[in-house]
C-alpha positions as CSV (number, residue, x, y, z in Angstrom):
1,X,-26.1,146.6,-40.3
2,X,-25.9,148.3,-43.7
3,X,-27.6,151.5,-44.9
4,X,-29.0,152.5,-48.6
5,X,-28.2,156.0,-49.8
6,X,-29.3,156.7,-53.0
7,X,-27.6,159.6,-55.5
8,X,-30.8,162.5,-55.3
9,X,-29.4,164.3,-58.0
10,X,-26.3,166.4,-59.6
11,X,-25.2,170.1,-59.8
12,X,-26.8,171.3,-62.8
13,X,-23.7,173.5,-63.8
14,X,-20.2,171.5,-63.1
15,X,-17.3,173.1,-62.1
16,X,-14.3,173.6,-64.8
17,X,-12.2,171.6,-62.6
18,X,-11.8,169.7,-59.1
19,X,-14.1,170.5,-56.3
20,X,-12.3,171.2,-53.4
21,X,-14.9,172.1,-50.8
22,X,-18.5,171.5,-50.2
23,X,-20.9,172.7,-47.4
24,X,-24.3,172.1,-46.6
25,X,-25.3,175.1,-44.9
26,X,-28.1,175.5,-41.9
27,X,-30.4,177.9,-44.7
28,X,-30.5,174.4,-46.4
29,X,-28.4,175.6,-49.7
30,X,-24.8,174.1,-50.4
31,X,-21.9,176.4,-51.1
32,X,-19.4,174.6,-53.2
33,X,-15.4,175.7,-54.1
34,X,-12.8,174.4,-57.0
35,X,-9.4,175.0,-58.1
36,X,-11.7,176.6,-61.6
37,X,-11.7,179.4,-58.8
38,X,-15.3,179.7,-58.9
39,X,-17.9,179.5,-55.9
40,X,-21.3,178.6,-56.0
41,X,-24.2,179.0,-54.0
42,X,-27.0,175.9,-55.0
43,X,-30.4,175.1,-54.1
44,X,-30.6,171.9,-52.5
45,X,-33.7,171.0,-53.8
46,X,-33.3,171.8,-57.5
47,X,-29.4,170.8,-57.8
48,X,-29.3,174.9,-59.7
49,X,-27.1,177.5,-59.1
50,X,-28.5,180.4,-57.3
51,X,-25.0,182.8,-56.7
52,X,-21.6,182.5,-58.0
53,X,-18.8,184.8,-57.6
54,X,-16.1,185.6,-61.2
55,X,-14.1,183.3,-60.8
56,X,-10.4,183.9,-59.3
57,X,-7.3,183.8,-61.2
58,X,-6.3,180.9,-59.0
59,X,-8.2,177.9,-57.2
60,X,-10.2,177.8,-53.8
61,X,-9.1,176.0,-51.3
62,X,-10.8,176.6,-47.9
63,X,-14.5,177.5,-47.6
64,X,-16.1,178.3,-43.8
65,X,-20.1,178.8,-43.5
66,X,-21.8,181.0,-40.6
67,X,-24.4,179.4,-38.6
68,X,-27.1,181.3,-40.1
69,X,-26.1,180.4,-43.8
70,X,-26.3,183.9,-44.6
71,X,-22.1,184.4,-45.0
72,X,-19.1,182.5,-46.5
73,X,-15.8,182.8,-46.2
74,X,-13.2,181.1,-48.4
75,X,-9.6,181.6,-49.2
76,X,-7.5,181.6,-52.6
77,X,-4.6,179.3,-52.9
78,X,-1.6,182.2,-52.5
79,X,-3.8,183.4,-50.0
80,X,-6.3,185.9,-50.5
81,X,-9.3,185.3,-47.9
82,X,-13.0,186.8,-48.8
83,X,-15.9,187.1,-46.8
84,X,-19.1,186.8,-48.7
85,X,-22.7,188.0,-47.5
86,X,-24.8,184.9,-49.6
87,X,-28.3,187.3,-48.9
88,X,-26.7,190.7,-50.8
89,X,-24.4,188.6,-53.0
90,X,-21.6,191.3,-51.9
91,X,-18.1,190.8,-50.6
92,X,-17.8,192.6,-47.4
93,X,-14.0,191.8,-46.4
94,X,-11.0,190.7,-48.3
95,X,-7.5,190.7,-47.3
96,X,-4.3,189.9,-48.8
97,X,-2.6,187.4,-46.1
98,X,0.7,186.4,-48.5
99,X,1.0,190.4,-48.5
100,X,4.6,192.4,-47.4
101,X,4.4,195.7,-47.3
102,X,6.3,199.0,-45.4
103,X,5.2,198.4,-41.9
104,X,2.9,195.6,-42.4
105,X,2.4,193.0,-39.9
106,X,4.2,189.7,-40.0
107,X,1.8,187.5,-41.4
108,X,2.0,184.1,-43.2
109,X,-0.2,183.1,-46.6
110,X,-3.4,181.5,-45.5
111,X,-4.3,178.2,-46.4
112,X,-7.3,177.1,-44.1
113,X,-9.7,179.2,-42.8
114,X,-12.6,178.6,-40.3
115,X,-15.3,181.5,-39.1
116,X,-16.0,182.1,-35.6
117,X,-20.3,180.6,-35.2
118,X,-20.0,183.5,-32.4
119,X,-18.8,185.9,-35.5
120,X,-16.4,188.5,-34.6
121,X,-13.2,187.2,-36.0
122,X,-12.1,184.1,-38.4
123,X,-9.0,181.6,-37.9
124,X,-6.3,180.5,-40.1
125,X,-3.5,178.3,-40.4
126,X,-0.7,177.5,-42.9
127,X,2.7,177.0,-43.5
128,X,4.3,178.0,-39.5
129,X,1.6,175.2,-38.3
130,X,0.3,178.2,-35.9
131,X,-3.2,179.5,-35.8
132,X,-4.1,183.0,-36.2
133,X,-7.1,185.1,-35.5
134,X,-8.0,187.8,-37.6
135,X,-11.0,190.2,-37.1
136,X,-13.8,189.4,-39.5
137,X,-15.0,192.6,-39.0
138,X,-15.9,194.8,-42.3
139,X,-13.9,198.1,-40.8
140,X,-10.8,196.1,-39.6
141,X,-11.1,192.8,-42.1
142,X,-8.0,190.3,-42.0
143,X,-6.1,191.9,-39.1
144,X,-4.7,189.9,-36.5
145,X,-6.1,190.0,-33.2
146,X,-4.1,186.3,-31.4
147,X,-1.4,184.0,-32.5
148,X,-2.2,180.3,-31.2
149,X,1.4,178.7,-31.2
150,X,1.4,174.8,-31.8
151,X,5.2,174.9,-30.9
152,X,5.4,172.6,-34.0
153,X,6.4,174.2,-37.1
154,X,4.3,171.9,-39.6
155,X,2.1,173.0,-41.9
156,X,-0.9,173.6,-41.1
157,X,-3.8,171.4,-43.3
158,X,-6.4,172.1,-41.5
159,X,-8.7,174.6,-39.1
160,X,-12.0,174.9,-37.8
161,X,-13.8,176.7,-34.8
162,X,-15.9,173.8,-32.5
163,X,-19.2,175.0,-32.8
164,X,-19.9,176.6,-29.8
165,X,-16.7,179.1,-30.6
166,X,-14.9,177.9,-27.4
167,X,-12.2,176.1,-29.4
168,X,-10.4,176.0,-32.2
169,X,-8.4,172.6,-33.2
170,X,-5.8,172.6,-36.3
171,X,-4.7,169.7,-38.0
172,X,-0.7,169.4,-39.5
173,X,1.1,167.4,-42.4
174,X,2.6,165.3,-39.9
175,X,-0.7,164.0,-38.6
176,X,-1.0,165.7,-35.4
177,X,-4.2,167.6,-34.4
178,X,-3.7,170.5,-31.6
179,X,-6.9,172.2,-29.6
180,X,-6.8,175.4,-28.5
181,X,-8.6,177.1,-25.8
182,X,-9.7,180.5,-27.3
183,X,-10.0,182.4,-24.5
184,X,-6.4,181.2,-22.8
185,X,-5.1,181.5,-26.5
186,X,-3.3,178.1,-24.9
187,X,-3.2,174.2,-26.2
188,X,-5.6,172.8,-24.4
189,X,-4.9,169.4,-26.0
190,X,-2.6,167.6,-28.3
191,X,-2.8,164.2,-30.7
192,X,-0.3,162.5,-32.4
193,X,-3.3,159.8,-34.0
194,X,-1.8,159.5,-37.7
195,X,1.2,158.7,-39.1
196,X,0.6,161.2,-42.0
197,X,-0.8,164.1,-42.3
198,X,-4.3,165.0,-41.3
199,X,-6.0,166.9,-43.7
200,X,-9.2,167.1,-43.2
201,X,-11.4,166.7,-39.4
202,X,-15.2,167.4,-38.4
203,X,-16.3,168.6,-34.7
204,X,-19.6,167.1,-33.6
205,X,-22.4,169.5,-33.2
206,X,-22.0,169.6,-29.6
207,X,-18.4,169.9,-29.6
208,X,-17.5,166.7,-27.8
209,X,-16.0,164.5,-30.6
210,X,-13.6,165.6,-33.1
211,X,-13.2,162.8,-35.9
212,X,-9.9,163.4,-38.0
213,X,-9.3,161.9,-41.6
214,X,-5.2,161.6,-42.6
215,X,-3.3,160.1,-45.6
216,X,-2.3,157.0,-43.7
217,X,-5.9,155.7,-44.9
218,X,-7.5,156.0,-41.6
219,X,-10.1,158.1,-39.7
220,X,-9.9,158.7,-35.8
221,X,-12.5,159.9,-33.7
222,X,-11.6,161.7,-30.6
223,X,-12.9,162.5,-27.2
224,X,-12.6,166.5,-26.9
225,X,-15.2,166.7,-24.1
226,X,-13.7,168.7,-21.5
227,X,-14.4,168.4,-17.8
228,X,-15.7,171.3,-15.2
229,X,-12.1,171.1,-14.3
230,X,-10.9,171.8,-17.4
231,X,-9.5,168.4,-18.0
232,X,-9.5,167.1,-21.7
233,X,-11.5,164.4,-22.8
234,X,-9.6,160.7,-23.2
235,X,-8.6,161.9,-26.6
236,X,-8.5,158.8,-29.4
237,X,-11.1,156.7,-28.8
238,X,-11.9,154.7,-32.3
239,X,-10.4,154.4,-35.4
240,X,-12.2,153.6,-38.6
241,X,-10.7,151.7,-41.5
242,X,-11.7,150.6,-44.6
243,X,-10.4,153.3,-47.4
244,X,-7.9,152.6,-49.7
245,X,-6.3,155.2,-50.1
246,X,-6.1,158.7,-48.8
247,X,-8.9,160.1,-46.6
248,X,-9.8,163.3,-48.0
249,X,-12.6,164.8,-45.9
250,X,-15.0,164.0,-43.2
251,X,-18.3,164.9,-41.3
252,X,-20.5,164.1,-38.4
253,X,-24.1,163.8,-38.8
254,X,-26.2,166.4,-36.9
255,X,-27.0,163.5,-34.2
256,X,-23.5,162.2,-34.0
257,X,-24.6,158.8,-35.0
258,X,-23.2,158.5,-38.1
259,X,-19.9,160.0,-39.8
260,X,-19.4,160.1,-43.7
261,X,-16.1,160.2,-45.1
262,X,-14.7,160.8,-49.2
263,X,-11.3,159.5,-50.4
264,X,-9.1,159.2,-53.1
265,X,-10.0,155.6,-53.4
266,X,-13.3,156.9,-55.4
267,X,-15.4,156.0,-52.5
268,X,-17.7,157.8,-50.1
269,X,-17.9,156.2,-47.0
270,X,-21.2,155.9,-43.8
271,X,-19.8,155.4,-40.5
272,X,-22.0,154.2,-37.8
273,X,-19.8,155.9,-35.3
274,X,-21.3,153.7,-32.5
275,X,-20.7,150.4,-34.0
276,X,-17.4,151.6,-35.5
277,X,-18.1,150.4,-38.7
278,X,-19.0,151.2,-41.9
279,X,-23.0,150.8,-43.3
280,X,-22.3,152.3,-46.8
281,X,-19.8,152.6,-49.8
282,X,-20.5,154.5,-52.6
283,X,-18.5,154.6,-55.8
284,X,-17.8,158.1,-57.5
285,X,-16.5,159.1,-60.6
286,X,-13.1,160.1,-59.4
287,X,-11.4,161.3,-56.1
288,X,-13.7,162.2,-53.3
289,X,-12.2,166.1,-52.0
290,X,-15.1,167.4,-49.8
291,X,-18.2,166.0,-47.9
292,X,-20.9,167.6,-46.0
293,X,-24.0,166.2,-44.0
294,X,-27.3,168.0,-44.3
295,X,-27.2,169.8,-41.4
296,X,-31.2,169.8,-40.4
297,X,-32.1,166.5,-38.3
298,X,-33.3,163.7,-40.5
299,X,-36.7,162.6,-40.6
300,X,-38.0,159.9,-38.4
301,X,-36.6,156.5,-39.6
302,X,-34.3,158.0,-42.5
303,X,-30.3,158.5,-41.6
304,X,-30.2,162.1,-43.8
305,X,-28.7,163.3,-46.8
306,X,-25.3,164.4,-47.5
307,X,-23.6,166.2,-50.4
308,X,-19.7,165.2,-51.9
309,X,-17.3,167.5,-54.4
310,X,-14.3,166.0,-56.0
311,X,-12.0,165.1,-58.8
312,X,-14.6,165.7,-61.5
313,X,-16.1,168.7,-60.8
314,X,-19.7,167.6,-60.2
315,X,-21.2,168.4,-56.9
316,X,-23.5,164.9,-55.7
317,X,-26.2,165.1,-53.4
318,X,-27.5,161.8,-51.5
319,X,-30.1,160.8,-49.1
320,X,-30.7,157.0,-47.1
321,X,-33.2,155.2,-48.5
322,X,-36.8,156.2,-47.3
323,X,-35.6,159.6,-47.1
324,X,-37.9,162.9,-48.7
């Protein structure tokens, strides 16, 4: 089996430099962030920029979208995590994580941040390999509410909520992936999948699979479900090779059927996650940092559309074959 996608169109306003995050958000736009430390808000349709925030004196390197499309958050690379509302264009929370101050509390510099879909609060992770929760609140922005202790002190690559807020996993430079209950503020599960580090992973929509991408070249799709009894799914269940070199960033399409992957091989990548194989491969201009599947269900007999950020600054959108 093999599946066309076609390039749709380009960004009309590149970024200065490397794209480090893309996200295709539920309100249909795409938010993109780059080490230029710019983001941007783009119609999906037109490929045209429709916010942007000055840029910061240093890059972006984490981005997080609300359900609703309506709020952003993204982090600087010393540290400095914003939370923008995309409908008012106005920041309404930033805090200063790499901070020490008289009496301040003992925090680490941020390096991957994820919002709660319940709202509420926001997670991070960085250099201890722990997790912290912070409030996301506008009154109490950036403080810590939890600590989620890994017990590993690893950095911390990667974090994102599971999209029903239950969970939160976090992914280290020595390729191991923890999950962590919320509500326990315990490790519900642990993986020790890749032999390098993990730095990027996607939840499924329903929050069953979890598919990790590492630097050993390989993705890994996991079994997260967990049982009325609370126990954890039967953890690695696939792995998908194919890439050549490092695998930058992954998602799962809205129907967990297929998976789409970027790496620094200058490819994108279509999973079929049942078949375990790949269906597409696409050549880009440079390394492959960020990808992000059109969230909305495809039409009837199309496979969607995803969008890719990356070495050259040029955000990329792409839809199968057949697809309006």
């Amino acid at each position: 089996m093999s599946l066309a996608f076609l390039h749709a169109h380009d960004g009309a306003e590149p970024h200065s430099d490397a794209v480090w995050a893309v996200n295709w958000t539920n309100a249909d736009t795409v938010l993109s962030i780059s080490a230029d430390g710019v983001i941007k808000q783009w119609d999906s349709i037109s490929g045209q920029v429709s916010r942007s925030r000055p840029p910061h004196t240093l890059g972006l390197v984490s981005l997080s979208v609300d359900p609703t499309g309506k709020l952003a958050l993204y982090n600087t690379l010393e540290g400095l995590t914003c939370l923008w509302d995309l409908e008012d264009g106005e920041l309404k929370g930033s805090f200063e994580s790499y901070a020490r101050g008289p009496g301040a509390e003992t925090t680490e510099p941020s390096w991957s941040v994820s919002l709660n879909p319940r709202g509420g609060t926001y997670a991070s992770t960085g250099g201890s390999g722990n997790v912290t929760i912070h409030s996301a609140e506008p009154g109490s922005f950036g403080e810590r509410r939890a600590t989620l202790t890994s017990g590993r002190s690893k950095f911390g690559m990667h974090c994102k909520y599971s999209p029903d807020g239950s969970r939160v996993a976090m992914s280290s430079e020595a390729g191991q992936i923890f999950v962590f209950d919320v509500a326990s503020s315990s490790i519900q599960a642990a993986y020790s999948s890749h032999a390098m580090a993990v730095r990027s992973f996607a939840w499924s929509a329903d929050s069953t699979l979890l598919l990790s991408a590492s630097e050993d070249k390989r993705l890994i799709l996991h079994d997260v479900r967990v049982s009325s009894s609370g126990k954890p799914g039967s953890g690695a269940v696939a792995t998908l090779s194919g890439h050549s070199s490092w695998v930058l960033s992954t998602d799962i399409s809205p129907d967990n059927k297929l998976a789409v992957s970027g790496s620094a091989d200058k490819t994108t990548k279509v999973w079929d996650i049942g078949a375990r194989a790949a269906v597409s491969t696409v050549q880009e201009q440079g390394e492959v940092w960020s990808v992000s599947w059109r969230p909305k269900p495809p039409a009837h007999g199309t496979a969607g559309a995803y969008v890719t950020g990356g070495e050259d600054g040029v955000v990329r959108w792409w839809r199968s074959a057949g697809a309006g």
